[in-house]
mmJSON file of the N, C-alpha and C atoms, coordinates in Angstrom:
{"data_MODEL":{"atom_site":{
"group_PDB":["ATOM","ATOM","ATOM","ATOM","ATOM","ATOM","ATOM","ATOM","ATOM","ATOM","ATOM","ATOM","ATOM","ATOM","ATOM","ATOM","ATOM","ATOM","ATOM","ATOM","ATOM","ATOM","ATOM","ATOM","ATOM","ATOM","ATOM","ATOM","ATOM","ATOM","ATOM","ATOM","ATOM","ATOM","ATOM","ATOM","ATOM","ATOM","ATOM","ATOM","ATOM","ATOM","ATOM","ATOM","ATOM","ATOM","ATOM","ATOM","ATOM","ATOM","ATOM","ATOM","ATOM","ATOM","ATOM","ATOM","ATOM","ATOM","ATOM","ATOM","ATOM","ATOM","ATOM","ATOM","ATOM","ATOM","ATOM","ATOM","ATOM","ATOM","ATOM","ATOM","ATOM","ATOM","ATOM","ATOM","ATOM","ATOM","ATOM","ATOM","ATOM","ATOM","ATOM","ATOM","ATOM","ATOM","ATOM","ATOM","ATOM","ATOM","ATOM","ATOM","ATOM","ATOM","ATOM","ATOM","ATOM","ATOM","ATOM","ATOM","ATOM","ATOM","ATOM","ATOM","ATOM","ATOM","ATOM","ATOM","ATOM","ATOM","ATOM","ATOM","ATOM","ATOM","ATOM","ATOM","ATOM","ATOM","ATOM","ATOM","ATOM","ATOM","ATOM","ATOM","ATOM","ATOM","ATOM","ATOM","ATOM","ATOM","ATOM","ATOM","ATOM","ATOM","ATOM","ATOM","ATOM","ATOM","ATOM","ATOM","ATOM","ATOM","ATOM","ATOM","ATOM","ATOM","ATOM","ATOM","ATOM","ATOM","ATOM","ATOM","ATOM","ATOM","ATOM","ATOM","ATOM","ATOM","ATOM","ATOM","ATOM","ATOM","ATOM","ATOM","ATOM","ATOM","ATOM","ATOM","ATOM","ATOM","ATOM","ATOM","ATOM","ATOM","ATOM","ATOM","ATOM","ATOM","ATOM","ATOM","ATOM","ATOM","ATOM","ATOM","ATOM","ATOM","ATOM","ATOM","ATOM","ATOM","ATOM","ATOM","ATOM","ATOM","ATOM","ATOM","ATOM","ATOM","ATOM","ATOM","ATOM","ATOM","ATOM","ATOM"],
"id":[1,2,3,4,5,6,7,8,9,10,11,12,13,14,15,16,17,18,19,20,21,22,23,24,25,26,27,28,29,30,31,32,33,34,35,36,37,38,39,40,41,42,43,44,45,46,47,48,49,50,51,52,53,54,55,56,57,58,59,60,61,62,63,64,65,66,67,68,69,70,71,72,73,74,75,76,77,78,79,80,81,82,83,84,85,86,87,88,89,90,91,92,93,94,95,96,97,98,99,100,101,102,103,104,105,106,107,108,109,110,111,112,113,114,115,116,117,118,119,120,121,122,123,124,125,126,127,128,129,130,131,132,133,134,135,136,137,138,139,140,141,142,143,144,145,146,147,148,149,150,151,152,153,154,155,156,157,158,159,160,161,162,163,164,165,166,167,168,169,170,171,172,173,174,175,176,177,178,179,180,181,182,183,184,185,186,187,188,189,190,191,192,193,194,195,196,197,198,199,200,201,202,203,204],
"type_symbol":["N","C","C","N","C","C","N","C","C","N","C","C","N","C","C","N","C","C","N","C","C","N","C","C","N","C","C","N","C","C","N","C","C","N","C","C","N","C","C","N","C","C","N","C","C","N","C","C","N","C","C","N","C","C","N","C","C","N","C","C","N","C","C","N","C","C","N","C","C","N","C","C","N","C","C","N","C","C","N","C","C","N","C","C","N","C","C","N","C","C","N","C","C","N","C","C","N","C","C","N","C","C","N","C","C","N","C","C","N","C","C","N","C","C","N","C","C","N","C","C","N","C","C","N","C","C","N","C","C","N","C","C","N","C","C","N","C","C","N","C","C","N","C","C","N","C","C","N","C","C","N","C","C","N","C","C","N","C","C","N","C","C","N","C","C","N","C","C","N","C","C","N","C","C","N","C","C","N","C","C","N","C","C","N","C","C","N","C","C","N","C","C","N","C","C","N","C","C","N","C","C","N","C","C"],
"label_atom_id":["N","CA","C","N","CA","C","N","CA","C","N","CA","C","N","CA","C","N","CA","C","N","CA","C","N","CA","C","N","CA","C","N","CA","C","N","CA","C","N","CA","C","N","CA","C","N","CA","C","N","CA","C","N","CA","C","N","CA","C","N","CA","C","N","CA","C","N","CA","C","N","CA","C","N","CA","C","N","CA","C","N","CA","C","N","CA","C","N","CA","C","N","CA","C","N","CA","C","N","CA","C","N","CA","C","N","CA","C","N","CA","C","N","CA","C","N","CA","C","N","CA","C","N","CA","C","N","CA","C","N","CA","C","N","CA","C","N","CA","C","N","CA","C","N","CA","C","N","CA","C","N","CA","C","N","CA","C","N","CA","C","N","CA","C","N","CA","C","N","CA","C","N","CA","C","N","CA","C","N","CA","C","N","CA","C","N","CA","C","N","CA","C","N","CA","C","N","CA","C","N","CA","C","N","CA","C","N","CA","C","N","CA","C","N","CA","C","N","CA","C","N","CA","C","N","CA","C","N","CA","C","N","CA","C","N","CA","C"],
"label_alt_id":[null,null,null,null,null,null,null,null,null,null,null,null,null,null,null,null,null,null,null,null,null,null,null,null,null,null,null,null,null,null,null,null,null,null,null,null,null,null,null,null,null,null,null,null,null,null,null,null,null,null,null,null,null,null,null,null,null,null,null,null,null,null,null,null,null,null,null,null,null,null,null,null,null,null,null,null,null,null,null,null,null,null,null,null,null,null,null,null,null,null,null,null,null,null,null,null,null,null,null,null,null,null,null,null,null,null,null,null,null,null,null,null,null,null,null,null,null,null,null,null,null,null,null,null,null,null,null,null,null,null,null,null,null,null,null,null,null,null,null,null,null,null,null,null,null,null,null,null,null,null,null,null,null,null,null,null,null,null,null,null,null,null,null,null,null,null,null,null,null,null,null,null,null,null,null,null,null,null,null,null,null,null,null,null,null,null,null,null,null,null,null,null,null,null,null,null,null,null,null,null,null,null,null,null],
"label_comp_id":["UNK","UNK","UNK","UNK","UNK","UNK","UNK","UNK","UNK","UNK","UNK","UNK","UNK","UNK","UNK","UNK","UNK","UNK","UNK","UNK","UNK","UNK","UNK","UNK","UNK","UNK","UNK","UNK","UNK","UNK","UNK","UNK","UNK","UNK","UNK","UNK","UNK","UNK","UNK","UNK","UNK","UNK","UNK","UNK","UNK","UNK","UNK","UNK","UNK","UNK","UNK","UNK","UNK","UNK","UNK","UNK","UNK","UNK","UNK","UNK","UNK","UNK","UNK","UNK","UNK","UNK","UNK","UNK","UNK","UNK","UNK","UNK","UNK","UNK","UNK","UNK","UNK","UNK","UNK","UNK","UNK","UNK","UNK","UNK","UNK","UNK","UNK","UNK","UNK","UNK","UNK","UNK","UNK","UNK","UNK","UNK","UNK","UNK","UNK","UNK","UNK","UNK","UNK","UNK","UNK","UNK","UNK","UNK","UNK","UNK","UNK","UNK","UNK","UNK","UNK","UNK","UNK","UNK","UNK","UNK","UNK","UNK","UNK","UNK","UNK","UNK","UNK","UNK","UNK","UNK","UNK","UNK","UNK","UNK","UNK","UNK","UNK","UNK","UNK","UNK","UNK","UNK","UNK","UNK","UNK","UNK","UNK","UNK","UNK","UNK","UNK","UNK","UNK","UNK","UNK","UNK","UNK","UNK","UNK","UNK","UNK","UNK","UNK","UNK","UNK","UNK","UNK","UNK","UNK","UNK","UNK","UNK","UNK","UNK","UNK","UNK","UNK","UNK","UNK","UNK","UNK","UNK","UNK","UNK","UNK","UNK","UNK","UNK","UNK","UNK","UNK","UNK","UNK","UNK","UNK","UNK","UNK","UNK","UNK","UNK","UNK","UNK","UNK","UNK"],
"label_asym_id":["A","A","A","A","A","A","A","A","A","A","A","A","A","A","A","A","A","A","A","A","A","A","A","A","A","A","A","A","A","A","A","A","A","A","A","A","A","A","A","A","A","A","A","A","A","A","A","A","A","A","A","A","A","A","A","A","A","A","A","A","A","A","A","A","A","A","A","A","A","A","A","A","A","A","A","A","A","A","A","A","A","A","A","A","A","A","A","A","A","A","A","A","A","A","A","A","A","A","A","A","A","A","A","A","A","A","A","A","A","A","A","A","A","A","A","A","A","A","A","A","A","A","A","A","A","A","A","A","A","A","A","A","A","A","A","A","A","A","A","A","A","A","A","A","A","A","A","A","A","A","A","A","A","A","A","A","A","A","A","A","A","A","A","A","A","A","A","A","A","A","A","A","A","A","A","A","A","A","A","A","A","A","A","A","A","A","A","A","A","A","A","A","A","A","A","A","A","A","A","A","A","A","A","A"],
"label_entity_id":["1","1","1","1","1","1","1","1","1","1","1","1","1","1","1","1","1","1","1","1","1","1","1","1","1","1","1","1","1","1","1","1","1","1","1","1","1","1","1","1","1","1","1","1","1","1","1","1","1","1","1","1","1","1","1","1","1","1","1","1","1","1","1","1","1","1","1","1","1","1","1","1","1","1","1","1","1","1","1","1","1","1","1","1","1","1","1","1","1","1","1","1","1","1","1","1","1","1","1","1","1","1","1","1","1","1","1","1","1","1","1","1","1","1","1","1","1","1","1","1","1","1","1","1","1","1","1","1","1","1","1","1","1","1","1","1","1","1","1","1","1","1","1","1","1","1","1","1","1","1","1","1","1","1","1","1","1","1","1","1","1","1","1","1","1","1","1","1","1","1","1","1","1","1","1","1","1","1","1","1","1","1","1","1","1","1","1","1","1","1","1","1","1","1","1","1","1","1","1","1","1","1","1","1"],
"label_seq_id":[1,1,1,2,2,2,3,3,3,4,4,4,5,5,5,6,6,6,7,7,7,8,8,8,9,9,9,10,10,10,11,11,11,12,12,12,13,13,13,14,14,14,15,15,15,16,16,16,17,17,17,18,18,18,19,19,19,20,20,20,21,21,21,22,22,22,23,23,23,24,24,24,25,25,25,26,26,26,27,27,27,28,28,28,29,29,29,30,30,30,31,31,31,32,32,32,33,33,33,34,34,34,35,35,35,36,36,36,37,37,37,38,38,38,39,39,39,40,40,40,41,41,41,42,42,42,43,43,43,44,44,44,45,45,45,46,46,46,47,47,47,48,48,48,49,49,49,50,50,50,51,51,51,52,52,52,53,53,53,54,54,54,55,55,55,56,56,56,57,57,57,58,58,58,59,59,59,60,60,60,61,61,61,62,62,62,63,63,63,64,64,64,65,65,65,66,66,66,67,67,67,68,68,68],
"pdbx_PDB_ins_code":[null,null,null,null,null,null,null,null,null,null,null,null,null,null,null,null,null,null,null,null,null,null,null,null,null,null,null,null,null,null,null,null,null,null,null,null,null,null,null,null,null,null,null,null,null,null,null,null,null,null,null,null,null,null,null,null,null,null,null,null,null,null,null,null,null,null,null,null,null,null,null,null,null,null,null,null,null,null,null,null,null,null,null,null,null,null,null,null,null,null,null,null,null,null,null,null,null,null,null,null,null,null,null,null,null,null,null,null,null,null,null,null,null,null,null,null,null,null,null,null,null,null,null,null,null,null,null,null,null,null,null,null,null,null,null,null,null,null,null,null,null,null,null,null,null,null,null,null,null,null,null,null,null,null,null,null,null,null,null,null,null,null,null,null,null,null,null,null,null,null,null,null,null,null,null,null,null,null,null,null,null,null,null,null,null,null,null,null,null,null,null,null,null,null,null,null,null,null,null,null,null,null,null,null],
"Cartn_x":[-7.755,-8.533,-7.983,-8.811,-8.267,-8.653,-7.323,-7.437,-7.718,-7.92,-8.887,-8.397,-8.296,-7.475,-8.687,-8.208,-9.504,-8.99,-9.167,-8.773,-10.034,-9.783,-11.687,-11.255,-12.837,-12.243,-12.003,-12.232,-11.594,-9.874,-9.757,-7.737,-7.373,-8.411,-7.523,-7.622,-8.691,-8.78,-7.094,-7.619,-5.948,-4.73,-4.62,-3.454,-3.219,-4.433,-4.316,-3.659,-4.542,-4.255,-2.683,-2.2,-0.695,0.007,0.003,0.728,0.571,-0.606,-0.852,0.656,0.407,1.573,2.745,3.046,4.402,4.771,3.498,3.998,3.955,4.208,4.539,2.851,2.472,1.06,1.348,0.2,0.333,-1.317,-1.635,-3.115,-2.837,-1.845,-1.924,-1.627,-2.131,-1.627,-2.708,-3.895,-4.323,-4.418,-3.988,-3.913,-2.335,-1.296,-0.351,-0.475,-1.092,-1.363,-2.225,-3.29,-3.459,-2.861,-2.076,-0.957,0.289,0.386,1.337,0.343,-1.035,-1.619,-1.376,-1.678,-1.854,-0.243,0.397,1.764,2.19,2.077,1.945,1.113,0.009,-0.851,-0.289,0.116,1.24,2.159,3.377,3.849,3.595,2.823,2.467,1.6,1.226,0.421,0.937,2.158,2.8,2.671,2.766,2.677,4.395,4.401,6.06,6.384,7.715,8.666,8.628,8.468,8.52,7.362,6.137,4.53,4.83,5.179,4.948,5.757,6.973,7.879,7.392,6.499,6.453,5.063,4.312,3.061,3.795,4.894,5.217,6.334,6.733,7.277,6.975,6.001,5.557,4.344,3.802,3.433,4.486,5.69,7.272,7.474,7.248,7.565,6.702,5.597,3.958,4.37,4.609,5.152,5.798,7.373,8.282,7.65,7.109,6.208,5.73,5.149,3.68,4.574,5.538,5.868,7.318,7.557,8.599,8.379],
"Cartn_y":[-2.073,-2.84,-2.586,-2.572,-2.335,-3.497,-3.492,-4.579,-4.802,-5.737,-5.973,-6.539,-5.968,-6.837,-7.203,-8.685,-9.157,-9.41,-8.07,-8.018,-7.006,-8.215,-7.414,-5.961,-5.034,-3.668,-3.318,-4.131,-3.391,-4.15,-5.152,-5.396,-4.022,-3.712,-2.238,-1.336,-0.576,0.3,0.58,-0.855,-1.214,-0.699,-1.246,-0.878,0.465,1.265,2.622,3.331,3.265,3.728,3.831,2.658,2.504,2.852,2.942,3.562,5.292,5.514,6.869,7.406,7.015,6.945,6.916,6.334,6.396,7.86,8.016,8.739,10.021,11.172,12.482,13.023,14.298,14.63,15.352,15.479,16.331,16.053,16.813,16.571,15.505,14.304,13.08,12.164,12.137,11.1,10.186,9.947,9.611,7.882,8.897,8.094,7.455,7.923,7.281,5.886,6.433,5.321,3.848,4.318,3.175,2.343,3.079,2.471,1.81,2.161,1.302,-0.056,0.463,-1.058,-2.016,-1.554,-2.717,-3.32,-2.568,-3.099,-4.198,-3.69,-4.67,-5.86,-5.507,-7.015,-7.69,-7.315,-7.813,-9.04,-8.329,-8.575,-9.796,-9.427,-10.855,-11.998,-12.151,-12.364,-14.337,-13.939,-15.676,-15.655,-15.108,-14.88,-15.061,-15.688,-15.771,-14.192,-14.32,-12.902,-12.149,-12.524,-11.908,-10.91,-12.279,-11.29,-10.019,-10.321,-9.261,-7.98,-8.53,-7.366,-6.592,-7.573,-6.704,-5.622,-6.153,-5.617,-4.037,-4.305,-3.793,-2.392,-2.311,-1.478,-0.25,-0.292,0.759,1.309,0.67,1.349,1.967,1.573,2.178,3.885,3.37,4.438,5.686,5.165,6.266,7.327,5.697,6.604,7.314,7.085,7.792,9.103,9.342,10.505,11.605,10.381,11.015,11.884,11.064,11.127,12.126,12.627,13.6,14.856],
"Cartn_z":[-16.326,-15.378,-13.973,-12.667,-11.726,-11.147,-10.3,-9.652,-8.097,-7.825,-6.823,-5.365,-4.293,-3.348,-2.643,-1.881,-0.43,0.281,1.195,2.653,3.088,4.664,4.67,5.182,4.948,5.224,6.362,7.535,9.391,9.343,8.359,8.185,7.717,6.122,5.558,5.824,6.563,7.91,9.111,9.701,10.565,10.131,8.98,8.173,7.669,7.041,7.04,7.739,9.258,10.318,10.742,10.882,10.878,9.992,8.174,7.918,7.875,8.492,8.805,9.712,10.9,11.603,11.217,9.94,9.932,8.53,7.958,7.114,7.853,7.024,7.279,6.918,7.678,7.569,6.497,5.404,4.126,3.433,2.567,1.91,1.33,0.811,0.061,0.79,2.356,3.204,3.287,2.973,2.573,1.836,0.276,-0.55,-0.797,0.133,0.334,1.35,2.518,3.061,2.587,1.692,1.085,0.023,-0.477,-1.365,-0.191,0.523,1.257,2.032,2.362,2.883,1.521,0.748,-0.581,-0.686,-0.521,-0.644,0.077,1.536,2.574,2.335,2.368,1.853,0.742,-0.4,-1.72,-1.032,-0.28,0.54,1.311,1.97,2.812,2.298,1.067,0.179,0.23,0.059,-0.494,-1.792,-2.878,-4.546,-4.781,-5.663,-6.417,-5.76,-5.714,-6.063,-6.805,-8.301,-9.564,-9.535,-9.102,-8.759,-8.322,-6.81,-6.326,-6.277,-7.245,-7.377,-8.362,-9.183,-10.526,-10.196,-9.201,-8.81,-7.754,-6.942,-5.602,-6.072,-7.714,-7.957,-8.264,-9.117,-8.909,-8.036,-7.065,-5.795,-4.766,-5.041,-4.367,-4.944,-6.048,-6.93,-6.646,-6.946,-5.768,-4.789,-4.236,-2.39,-2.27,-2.797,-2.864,-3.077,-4.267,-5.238,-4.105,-3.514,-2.498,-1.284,-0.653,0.706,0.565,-0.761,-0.525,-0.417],
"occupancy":[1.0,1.0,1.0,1.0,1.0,1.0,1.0,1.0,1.0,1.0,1.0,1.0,1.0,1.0,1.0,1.0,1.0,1.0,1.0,1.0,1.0,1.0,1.0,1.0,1.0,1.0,1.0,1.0,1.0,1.0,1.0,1.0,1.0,1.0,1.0,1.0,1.0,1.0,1.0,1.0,1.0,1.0,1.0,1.0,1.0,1.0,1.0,1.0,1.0,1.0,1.0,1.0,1.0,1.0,1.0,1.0,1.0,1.0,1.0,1.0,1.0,1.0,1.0,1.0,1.0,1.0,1.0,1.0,1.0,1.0,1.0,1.0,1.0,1.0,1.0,1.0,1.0,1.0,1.0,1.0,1.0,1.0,1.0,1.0,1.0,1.0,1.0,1.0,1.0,1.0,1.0,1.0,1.0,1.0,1.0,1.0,1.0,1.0,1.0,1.0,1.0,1.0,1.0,1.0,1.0,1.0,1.0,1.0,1.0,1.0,1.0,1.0,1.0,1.0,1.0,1.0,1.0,1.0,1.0,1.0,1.0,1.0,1.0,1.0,1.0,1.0,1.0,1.0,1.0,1.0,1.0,1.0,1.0,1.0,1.0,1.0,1.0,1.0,1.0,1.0,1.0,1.0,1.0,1.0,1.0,1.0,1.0,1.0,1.0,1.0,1.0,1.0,1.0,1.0,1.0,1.0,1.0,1.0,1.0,1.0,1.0,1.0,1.0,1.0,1.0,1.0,1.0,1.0,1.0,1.0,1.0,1.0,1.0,1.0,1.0,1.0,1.0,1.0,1.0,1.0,1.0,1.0,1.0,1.0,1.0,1.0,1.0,1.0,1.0,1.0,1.0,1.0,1.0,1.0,1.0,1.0,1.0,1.0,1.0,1.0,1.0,1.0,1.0,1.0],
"B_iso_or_equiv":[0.0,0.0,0.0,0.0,0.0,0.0,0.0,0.0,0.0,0.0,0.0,0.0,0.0,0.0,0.0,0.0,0.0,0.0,0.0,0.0,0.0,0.0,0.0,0.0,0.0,0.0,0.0,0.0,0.0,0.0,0.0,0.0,0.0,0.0,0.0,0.0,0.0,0.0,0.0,0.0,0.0,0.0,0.0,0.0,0.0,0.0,0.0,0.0,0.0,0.0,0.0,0.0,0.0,0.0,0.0,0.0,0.0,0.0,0.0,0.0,0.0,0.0,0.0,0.0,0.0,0.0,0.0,0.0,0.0,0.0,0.0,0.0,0.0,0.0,0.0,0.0,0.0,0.0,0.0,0.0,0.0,0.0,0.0,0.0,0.0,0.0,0.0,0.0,0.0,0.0,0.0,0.0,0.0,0.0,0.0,0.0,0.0,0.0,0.0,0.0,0.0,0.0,0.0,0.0,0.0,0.0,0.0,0.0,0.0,0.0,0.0,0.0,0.0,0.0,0.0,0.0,0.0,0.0,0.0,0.0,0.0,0.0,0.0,0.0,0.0,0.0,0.0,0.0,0.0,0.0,0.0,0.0,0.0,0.0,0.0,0.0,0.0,0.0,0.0,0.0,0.0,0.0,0.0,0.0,0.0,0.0,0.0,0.0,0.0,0.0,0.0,0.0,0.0,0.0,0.0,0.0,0.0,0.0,0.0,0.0,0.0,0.0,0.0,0.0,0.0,0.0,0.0,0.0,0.0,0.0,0.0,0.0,0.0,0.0,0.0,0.0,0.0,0.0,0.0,0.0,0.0,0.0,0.0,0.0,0.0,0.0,0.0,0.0,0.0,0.0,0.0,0.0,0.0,0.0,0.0,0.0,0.0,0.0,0.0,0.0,0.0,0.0,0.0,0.0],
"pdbx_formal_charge":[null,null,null,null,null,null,null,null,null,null,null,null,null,null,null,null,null,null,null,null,null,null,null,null,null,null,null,null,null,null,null,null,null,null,null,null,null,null,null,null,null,null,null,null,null,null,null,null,null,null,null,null,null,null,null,null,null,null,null,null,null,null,null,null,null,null,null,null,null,null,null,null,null,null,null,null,null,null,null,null,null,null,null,null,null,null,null,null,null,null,null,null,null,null,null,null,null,null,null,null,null,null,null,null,null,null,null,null,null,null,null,null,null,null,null,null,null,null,null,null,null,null,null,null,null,null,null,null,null,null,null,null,null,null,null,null,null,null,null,null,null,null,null,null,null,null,null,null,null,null,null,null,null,null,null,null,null,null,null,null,null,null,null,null,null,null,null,null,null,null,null,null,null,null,null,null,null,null,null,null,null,null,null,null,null,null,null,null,null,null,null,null,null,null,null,null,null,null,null,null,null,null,null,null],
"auth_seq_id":[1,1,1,2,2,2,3,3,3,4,4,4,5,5,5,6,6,6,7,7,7,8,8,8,9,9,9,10,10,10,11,11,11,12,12,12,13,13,13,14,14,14,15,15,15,16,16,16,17,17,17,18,18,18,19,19,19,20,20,20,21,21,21,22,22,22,23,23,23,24,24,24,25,25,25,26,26,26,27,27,27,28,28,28,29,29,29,30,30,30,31,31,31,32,32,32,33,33,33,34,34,34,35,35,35,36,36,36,37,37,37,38,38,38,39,39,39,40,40,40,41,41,41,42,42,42,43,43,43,44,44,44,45,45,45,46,46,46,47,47,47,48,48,48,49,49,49,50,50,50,51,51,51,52,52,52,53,53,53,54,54,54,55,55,55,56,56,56,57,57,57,58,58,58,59,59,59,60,60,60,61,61,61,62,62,62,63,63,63,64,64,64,65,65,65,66,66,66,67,67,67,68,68,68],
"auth_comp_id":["UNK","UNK","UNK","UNK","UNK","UNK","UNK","UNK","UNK","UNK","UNK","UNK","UNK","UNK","UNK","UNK","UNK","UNK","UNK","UNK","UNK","UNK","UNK","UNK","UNK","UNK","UNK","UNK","UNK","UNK","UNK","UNK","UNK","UNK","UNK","UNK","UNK","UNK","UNK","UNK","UNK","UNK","UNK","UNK","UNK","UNK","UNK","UNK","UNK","UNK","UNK","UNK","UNK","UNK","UNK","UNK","UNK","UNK","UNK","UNK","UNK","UNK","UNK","UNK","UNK","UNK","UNK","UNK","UNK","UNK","UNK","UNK","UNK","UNK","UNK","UNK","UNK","UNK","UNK","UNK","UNK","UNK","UNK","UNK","UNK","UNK","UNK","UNK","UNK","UNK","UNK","UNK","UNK","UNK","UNK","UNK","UNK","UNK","UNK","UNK","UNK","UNK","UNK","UNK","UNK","UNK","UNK","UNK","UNK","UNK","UNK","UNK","UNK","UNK","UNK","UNK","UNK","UNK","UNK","UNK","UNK","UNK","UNK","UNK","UNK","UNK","UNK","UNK","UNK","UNK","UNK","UNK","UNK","UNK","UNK","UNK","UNK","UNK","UNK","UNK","UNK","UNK","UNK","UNK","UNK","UNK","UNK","UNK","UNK","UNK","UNK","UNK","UNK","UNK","UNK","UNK","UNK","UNK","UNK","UNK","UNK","UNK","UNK","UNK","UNK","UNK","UNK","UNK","UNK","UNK","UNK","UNK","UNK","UNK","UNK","UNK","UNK","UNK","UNK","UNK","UNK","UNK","UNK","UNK","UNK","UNK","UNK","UNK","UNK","UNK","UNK","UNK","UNK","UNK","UNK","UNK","UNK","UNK","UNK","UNK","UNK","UNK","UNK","UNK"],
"auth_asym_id":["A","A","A","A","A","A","A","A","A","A","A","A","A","A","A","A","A","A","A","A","A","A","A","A","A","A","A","A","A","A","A","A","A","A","A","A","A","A","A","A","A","A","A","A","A","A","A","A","A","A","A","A","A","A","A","A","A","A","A","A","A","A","A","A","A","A","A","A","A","A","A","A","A","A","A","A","A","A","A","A","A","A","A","A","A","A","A","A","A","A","A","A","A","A","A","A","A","A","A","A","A","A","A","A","A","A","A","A","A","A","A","A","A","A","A","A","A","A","A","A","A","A","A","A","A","A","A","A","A","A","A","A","A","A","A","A","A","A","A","A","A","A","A","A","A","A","A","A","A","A","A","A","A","A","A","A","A","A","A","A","A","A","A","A","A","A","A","A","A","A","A","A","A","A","A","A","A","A","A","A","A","A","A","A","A","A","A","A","A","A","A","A","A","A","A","A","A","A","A","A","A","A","A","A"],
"auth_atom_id":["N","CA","C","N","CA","C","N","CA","C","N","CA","C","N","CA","C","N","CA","C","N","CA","C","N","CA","C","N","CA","C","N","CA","C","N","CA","C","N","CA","C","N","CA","C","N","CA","C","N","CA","C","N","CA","C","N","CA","C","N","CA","C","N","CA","C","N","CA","C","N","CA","C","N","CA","C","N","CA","C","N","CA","C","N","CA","C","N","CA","C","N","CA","C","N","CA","C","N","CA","C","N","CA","C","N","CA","C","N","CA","C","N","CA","C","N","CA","C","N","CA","C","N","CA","C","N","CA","C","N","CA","C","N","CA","C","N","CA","C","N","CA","C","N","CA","C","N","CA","C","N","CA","C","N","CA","C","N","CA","C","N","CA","C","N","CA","C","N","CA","C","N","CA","C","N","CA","C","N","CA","C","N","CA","C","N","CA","C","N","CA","C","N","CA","C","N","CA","C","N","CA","C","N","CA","C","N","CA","C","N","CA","C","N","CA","C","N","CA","C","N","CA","C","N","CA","C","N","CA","C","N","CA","C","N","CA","C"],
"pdbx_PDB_model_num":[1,1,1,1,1,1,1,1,1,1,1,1,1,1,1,1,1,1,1,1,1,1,1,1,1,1,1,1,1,1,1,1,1,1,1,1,1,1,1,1,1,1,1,1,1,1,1,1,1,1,1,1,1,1,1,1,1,1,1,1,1,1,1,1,1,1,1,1,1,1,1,1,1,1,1,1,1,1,1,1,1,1,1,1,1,1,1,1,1,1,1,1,1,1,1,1,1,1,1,1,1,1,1,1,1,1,1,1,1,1,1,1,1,1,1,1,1,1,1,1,1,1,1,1,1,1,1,1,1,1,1,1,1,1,1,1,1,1,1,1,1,1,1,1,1,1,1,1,1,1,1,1,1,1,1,1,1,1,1,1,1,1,1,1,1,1,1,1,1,1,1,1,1,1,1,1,1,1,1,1,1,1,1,1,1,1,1,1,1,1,1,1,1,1,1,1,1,1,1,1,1,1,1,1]
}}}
């Protein structure tokens, strides 16, 4: 099942954009950057710890993947 975030799309746009910027240019920047908006939104979410650690690990894991 996939899951579903609500954040409207000119927040996850925003956020793209910025982690555009911080990542390194490559053909999966992309889809790195949206794995880091979702993270961020996780993040700022207010969900237990556990939540979002258990949600926030392996999108870490992604990135790492993506951005080396």
């Amino acid at each position: 099942m996939e899951e579903v975030y609500m954040i409207p799309q000119k927040d996850m746009e925003e956020l793209i954009q910025h982690y555009k910027g911080e990542l390194t240019e490559n053909a999966l920047l992309t889809k790195a950057a949206k794995i880091a908006a979702k993270k961020h939104v996780l993040l700022k979410s207010g969900l237990p710890p556990a939540i979002i650690n258990a949600k926030t690990k392996p999108m870490s894991n992604e990135l790492v993947h993506l951005t080396k």
